[in-house]
N, C-alpha and C positions, 0 to 999 in steps of 0.2 A: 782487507779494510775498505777499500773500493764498493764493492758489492754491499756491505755491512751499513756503508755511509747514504749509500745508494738507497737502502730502506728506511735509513733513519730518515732521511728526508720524507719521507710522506707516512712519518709521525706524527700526530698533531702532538703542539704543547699541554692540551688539554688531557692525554692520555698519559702524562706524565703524573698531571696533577692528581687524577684518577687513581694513580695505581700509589699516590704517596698519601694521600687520605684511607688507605687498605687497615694500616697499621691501629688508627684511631675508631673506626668502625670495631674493630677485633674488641678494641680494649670497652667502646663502651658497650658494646656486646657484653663482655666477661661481666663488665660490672653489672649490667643489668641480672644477667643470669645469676649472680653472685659466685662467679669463678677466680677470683681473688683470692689471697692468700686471708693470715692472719692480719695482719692491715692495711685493708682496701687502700687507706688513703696513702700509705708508703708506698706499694704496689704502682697507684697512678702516678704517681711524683715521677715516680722511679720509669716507668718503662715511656711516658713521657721524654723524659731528657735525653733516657740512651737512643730513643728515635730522633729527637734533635741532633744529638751529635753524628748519629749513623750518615743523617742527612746533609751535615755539616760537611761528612770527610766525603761523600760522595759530591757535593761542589767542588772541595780543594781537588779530585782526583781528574777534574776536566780537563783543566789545560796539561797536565804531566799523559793525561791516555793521549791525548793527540797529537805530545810532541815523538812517545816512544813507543808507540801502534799505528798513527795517524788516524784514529777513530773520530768521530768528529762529533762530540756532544753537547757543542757551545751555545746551542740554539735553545739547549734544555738546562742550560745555568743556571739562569734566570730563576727560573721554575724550580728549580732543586733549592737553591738557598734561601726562597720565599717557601716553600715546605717546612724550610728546617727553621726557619724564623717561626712559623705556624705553632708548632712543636713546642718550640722551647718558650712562647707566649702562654700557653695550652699546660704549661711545666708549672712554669711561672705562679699561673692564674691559680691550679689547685693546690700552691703552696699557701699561696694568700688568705682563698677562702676555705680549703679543706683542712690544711693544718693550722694556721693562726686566727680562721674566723673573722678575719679582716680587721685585729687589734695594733693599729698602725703602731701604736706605741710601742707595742710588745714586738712587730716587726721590725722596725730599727735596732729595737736593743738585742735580739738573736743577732742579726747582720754585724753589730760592731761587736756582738761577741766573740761569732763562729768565723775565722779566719775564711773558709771555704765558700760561705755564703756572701764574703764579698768577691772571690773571684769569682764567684757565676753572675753578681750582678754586673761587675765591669764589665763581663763578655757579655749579657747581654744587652747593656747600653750601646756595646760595640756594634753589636748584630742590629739592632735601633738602628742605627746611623745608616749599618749597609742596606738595610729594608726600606726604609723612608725614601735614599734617592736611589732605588733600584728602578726608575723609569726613565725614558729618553728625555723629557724635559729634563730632570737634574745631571745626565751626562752633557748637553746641552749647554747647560749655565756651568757648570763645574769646572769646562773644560777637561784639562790633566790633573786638577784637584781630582777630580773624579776616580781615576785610577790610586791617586795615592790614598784616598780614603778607604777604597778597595779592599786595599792590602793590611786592612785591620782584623778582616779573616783570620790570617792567620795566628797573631797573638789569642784572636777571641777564642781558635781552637782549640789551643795550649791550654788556656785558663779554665774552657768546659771541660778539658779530657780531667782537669789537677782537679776540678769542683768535685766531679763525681767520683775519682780517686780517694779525695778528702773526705768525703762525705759517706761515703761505706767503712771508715774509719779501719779498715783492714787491706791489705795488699793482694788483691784477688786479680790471678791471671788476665782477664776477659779486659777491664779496666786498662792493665797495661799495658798489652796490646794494642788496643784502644789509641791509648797514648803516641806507643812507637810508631804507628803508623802515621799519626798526625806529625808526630817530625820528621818521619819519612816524608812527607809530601812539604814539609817545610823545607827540608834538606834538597830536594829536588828542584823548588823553586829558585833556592837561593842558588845551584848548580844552573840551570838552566839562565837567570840573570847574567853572571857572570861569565857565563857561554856565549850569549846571545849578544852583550851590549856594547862587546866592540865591533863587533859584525856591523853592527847600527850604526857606531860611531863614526867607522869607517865610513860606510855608503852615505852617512847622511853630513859626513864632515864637521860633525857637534859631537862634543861631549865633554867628562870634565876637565882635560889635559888636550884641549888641541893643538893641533899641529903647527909648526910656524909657518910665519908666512912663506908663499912659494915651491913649500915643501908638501908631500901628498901622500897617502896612505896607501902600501905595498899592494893591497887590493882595491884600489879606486881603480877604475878606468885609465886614467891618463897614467897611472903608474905601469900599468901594462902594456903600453902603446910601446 
């Protein structure tokens, strides 16, 4: 991991962004050449969002590789979840004007029809939020809001894995898959919280149950003198 971490460092972030624009080159390629299926414009919808999401679970898998490999991908977060934000903007966009023509009226009335189509918008107002203050000025202002807004990730994952489930209206392997692994990395987070937060509480003498007065944590310093 050492060695591995050792060249990630003189990655630039720039050849991340490089190699996750690869997927969208491919596709307007195919379109151009006309290598689409029988409907071009489901085809874009469609390979569109499963690259959002791909890019989705490869954010959530950063902090889980580095706690149980120590691989060190944190530098390239950033970059990964504003890809996947990219993506599912890019998703978005050729649902609007390639499928609905831009008939706003006719797009609210699908949205409160189609159960599915309102949990991809919730996730992606979700994904909004994390895009907008994914720069150091709004970590800055936000303080620890910042973190908690964060952790909207993961609901928005859930809800694009269930959108696109929904929305092939048939139960296809690949899909839930998909899925299980997004609450694999849910399930790990929330193992890992619960792991980690008395550790914290400890050393830092905070948390929600503190200790009485005079009395000290089995693992503080002065407990061990």
């Amino acid at each position: 991991a050492q060695k591995l971490n050792r060249a990630l460092r003189h990655l630039p972030v720039w050849a991340v962004w490089l190699a996750g624009l690869v997927p969208l080159a491919l596709l307007v390629w195919d379109t151009l050449q006309g290598q689409l299926g029988v409907d071009p414009v489901r085809d874009i919808e469609h390979r569109l969002g499963r690259t959002a999401i791909y890019f989705l679970i490869a954010t959530l898998a950063v902090t889980p590789l580095l706690r149980l490999t120590r691989v060190n991908l944190m530098r390239f977060r950033q970059a990964l979840g504003l890809i996947c934000f990219t993506y599912l903007l890019c998703h978005l966009a050729a649902w609007v004007v390639f499928d609905m023509g831009l008939l706003w009226g006719q797009i609210v009335k699908d949205v409160v029809k189609r159960p599915y189509l309102i949990f991809g918008m919730i996730a992606f107002l979700m994904l909004l939020a994390l895009a907008v203050t994914s720069n150091r000025w709004s970590i800055r202002r936000m303080g620890a809001n910042w973190r908690r807004l964060h952790r909207l990730i993961y609901p928005a994952a859930v809800l694009a894995a269930v959108h696109w489930l929904w929305a092939l209206k048939v139960w296809e392997s690949w899909p839930l898959m998909i899925l299980s692994v997004i609450l694999t990395l849910l399930s790990l987070r929330l193992l890992g919280n619960a792991r980690f937060w008395p550790l914290r509480a400890a050393r830092t003498g905070q948390g929600r149950f503190p200790l009485g007065r005079g009395r000290t944590s089995p693992t503080s310093p002065r407990a061990s003198e």
